[in-house]
Every structure is written in C-alpha cells, then in structure tokens.
C-alpha positions in Angstrom: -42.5 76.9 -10.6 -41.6 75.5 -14.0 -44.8 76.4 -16.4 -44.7 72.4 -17.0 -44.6 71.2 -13.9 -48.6 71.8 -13.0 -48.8 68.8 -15.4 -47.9 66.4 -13.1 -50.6 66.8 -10.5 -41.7 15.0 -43.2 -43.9 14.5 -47.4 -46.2 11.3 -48.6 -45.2 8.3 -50.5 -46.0 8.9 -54.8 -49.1 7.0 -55.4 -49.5 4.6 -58.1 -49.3 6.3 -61.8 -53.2 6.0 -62.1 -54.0 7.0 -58.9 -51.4 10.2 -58.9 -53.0 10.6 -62.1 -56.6 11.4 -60.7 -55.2 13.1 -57.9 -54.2 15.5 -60.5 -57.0 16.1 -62.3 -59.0 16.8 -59.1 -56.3 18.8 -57.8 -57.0 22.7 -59.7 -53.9 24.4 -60.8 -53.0 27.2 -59.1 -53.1 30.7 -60.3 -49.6 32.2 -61.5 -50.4 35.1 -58.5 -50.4 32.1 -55.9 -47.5 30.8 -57.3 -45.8 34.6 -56.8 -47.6 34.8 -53.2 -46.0 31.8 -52.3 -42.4 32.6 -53.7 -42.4 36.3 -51.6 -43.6 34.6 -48.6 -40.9 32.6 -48.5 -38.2 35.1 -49.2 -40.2 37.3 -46.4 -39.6 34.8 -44.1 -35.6 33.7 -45.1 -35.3 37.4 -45.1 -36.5 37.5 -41.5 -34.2 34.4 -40.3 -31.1 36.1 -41.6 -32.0 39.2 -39.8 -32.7 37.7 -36.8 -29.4 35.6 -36.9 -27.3 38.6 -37.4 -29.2 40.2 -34.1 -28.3 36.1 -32.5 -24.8 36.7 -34.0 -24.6 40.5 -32.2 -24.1 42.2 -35.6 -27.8 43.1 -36.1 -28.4 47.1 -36.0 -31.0 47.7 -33.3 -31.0 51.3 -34.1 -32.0 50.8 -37.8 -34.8 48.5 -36.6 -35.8 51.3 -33.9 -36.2 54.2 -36.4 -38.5 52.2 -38.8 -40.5 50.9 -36.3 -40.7 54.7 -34.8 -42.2 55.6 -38.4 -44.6 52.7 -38.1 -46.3 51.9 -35.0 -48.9 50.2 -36.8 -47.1 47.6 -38.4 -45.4 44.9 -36.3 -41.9 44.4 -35.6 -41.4 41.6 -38.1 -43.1 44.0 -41.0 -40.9 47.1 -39.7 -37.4 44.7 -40.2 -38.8 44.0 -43.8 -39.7 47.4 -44.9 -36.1 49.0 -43.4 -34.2 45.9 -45.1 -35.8 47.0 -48.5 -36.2 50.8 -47.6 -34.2 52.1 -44.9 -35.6 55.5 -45.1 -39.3 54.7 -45.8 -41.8 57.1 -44.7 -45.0 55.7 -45.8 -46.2 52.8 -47.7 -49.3 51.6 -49.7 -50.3 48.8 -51.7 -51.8 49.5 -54.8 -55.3 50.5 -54.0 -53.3 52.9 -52.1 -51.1 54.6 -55.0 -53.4 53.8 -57.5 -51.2 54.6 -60.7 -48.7 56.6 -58.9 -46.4 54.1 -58.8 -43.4 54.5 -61.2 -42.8 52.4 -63.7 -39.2 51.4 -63.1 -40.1 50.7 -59.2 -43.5 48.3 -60.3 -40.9 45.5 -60.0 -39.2 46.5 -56.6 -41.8 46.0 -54.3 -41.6 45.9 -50.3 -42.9 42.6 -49.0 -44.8 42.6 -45.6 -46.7 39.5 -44.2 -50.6 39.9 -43.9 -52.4 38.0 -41.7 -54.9 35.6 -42.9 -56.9 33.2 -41.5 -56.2 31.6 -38.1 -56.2 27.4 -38.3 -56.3 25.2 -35.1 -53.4 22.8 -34.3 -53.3 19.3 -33.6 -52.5 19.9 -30.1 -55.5 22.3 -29.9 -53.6 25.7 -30.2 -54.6 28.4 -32.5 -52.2 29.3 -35.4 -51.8 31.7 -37.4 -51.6 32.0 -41.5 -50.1 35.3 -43.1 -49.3 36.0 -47.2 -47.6 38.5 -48.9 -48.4 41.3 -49.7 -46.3 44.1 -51.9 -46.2 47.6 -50.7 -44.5 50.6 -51.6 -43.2 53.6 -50.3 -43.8 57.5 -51.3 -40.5 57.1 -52.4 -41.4 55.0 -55.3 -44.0 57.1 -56.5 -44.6 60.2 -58.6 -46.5 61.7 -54.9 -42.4 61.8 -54.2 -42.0 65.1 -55.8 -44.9 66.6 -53.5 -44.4 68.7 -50.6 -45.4 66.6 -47.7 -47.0 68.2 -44.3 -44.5 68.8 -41.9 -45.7 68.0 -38.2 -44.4 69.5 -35.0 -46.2 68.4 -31.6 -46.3 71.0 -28.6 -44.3 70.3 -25.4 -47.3 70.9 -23.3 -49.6 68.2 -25.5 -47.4 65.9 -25.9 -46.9 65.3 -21.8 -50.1 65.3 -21.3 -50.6 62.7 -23.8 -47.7 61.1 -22.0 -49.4 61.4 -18.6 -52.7 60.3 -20.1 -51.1 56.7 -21.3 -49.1 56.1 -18.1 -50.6 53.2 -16.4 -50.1 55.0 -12.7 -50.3 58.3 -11.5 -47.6 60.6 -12.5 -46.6 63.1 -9.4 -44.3 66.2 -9.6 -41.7 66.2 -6.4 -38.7 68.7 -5.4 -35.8 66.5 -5.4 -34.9 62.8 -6.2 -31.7 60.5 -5.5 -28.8 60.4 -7.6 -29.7 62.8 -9.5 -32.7 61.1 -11.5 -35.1 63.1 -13.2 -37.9 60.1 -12.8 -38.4 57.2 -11.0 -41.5 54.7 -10.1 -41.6 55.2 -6.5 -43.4 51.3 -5.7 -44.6 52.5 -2.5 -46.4 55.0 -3.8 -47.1 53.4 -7.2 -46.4 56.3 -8.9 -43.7 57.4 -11.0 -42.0 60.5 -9.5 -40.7 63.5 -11.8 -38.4 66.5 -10.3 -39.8 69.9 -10.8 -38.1 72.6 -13.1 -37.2 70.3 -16.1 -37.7 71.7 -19.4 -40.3 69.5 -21.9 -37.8 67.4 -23.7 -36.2 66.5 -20.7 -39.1 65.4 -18.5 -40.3 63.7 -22.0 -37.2 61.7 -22.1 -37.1 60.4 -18.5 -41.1 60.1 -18.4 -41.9 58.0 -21.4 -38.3 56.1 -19.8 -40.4 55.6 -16.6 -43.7 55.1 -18.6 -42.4 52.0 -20.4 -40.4 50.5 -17.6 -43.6 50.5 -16.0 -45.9 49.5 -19.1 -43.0 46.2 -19.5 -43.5 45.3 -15.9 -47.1 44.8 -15.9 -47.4 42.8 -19.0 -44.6 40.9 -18.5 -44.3 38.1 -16.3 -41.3 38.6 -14.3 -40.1 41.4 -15.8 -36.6 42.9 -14.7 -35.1 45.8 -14.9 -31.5 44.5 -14.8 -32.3 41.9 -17.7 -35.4 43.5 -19.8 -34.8 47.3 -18.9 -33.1 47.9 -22.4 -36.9 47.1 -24.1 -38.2 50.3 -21.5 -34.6 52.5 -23.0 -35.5 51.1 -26.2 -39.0 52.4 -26.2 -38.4 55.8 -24.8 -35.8 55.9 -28.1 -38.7 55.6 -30.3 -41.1 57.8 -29.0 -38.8 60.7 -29.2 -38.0 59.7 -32.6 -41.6 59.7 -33.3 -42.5 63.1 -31.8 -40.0 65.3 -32.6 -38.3 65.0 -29.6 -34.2 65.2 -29.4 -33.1 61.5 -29.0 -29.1 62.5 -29.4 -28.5 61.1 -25.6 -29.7 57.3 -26.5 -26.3 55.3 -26.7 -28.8 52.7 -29.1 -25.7 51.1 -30.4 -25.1 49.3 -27.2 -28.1 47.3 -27.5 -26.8 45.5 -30.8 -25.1 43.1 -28.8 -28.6 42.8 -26.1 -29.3 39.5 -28.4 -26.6 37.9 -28.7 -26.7 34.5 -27.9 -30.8 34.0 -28.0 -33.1 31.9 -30.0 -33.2 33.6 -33.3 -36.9 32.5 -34.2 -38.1 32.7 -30.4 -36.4 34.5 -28.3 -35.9 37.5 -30.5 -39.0 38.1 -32.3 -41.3 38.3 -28.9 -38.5 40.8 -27.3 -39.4 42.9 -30.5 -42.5 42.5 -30.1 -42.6 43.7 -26.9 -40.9 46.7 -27.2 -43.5 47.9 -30.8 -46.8 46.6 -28.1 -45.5 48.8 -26.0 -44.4 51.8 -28.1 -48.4 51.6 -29.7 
C-alpha cells in the first residue's frame, strides 16, 4: 500500500441664485483627501469595467487573474484583478500603517488601489447595498523590506492532504481501481469522492482538491453543472496548487480565457469570480 493512501480512510434642477447660494454655505467643503478618495474610486472601478470587458470580449487572461488571487485568498476577486493590473507579480501588500516609512520615495506616488468596504445603506426597494472607498496599498516590492530575505515556505505532502481531506464537504474514501482511468471521482451514490490507491501526493492533490471543488461548487450553487460551471472546480484546483507548492504544469488555464465570452461584463462575470476565490478560501 502507498504510505498515502491510509489517509483516505438622472441630477436636480439649479435652484434660484439665493437659494443655491445658502445651499452652499450649509453644504461643508470637502477635504482635498475626499476629493482624491473619490477620484481613485472611480478609476478602481473603470479599471474593473475594462477588465471585465476584455474577459466579455474573450481576450482577458484568466491565468494572470488565477495566480494573484492564489497569492491572496483574502482579498476578493475584484481587489486581486486590481492589484495584478498594477502589480502582476505582487507578493504582499500593506497600507501605510503597514510599511510605516518603508515605503520608497519614488513609489509614494504609485500606489495599488483596492476597494474597502464601508458602510452598508438600504435601497429603495428594501435591499441592502453596499458602499466601498479606496484605499492605497503597496506591495514589498515598493519598499526598502524588498532587499530582505523573505521566509521561504514548503508544506509536506502528508499535511497538506490531510488538510485537503479535512475541508472536503463529504467523506473522502481510498478504492483499487476507477473508470477511465480517473484518479478521483464523487461517487453520488455513495456521496463520497473516490480516490485510486498508489498515487503519489501531488497527484492525488491535483485530482482531490479537482473533486473537492466540483463538490464545494455544487452545493452552493444552485444548479450547478459540471458541463457548464466545471471550469470554476479546474479553476480552483489551479490555484490551490499554486498556492501550496504543488506542480500546476498540467492545467491547460489558457483555455478558459475564452469561458466568458459573451457574458454580462458587470454581472455575469464578477459573481463567476467570485465563486471560484469563495471557494478557493
């Protein structure tokens, strides 16, 4: 036996001159910094419509989007567009509090914008919106800690498919053979994804975490297919090897450019994103 297979037991009219007048005066100016806010949150957001027309157009790079969002779990799909369109090769970003006065001088003018979310506002249909502002961020890169020898992190086979078998949402059971060849497959009779025995680490990884999301999709999606939606699951899997360490050369990513093609760019395109970074979390 395998030593890894025991795992797997419209604006208002002007007013009047005297009345725009007083409107004025009780009106208070606003800050130069809102002013700035303002200005960045609206190139955030034209900087997210062009990105998500050129995924509408199919000549959007999924795989850029994927290894950000790999680096950055923690940051939604729309902030993980924004930092690899300013910083393809970002590691890890900080405001200032962060970096304190690390931050060199010639890059103080180059920040990364992200969108914060701020406070939540009700609708006059009743629903619950949502208000974000800019915030500027910047990555190691941009800073003197650049120079610094970071930690280098390597994750153990072992741990990380036990990890992996510890997020799966059903049982994960180790069999002798399975059709066409497959390393895994969710067996819906037995609700439970099936893995062949005798694989090495990476490999049950990559079929697993495959398995894991295709799974993960399914149950908070409503109807969720695998014929139409199974890219999100491949997409997924793609990102978790990137994120542990795990060889990800056998991911064709580049024929998922063209998976949006066609779609709503402010719609339909941001919530497939965001299920795939929900899931990947």
């Amino acid at each position: 036996m395998n030593n890894f297979d025991d795992l797997f037991e419209q604006q208002p009219q002007a007013e009047a001159a005297p009345q725009k007048q007083e409107s004025q005066k009780e009106r208070p100016k606003r800050q130069w910094w809102q002013i700035r806010e303002e200005k960045q949150r609206k190139e955030a957001y034209a900087t997210l419509d062009r990105i998500f027309g050129e995924f509408s157009e199919g000549t959007g790079s999924m795989e850029a989007y994927l290894d950000v969002q790999s680096r950055f779990p923690f940051h939604s799909a729309r902030n993980a567009l924004l930092i690899g369109d300013k910083c393809p090769d970002a590691v890890r970003v900080g405001g200032y509090k962060e970096w304190h006065a690390q931050i060199l001088e010639d890059e103080k003018r180059l920040p990364i914008i992200i969108l914060e979310p701020g406070k939540a506002y009700r609708r006059e249909d009743g629903s619950v919106g949502q208000n974000f502002y800019a915030k500027e961020v910047y990555d190691i890169s941009q800073t003197t800690a650049r120079d610094q020898a970071q930690p280098q992190v390597s994750y153990d086979g072992r741990l990380l498919l036990k990890g992996l078998i510890a997020s799966s949402p059903v049982p994960i059971r180790a069999v002798e053979e399975l059709p066409q060849g497959r390393g895994a497959m969710f067996s819906a009779e037995q609700n439970a994804i099936l893995v062949k025995k005798g694989m090495d680490a990476p490999d049950i990884f990559r079929c697993v975490s495959l398995e894991v999301a295709n799974v993960q999709l399914a149950q908070s999606m409503d109807g969720y297919s695998r014929e139409t939606d199974g890219y999100k699951a491949y997409a997924v899997s793609y990102m978790l090897c990137k994120r542990y360490g795990v060889d990800a050369k056998e991911y064709e990513i580049s024929k998922l450019d063209g998976v949006f093609q066609g779609q709503v760019p402010r719609e339909d395109i941001p919530a497939a994103l965001t299920d795939m970074r929900d899931t990947f979390k």
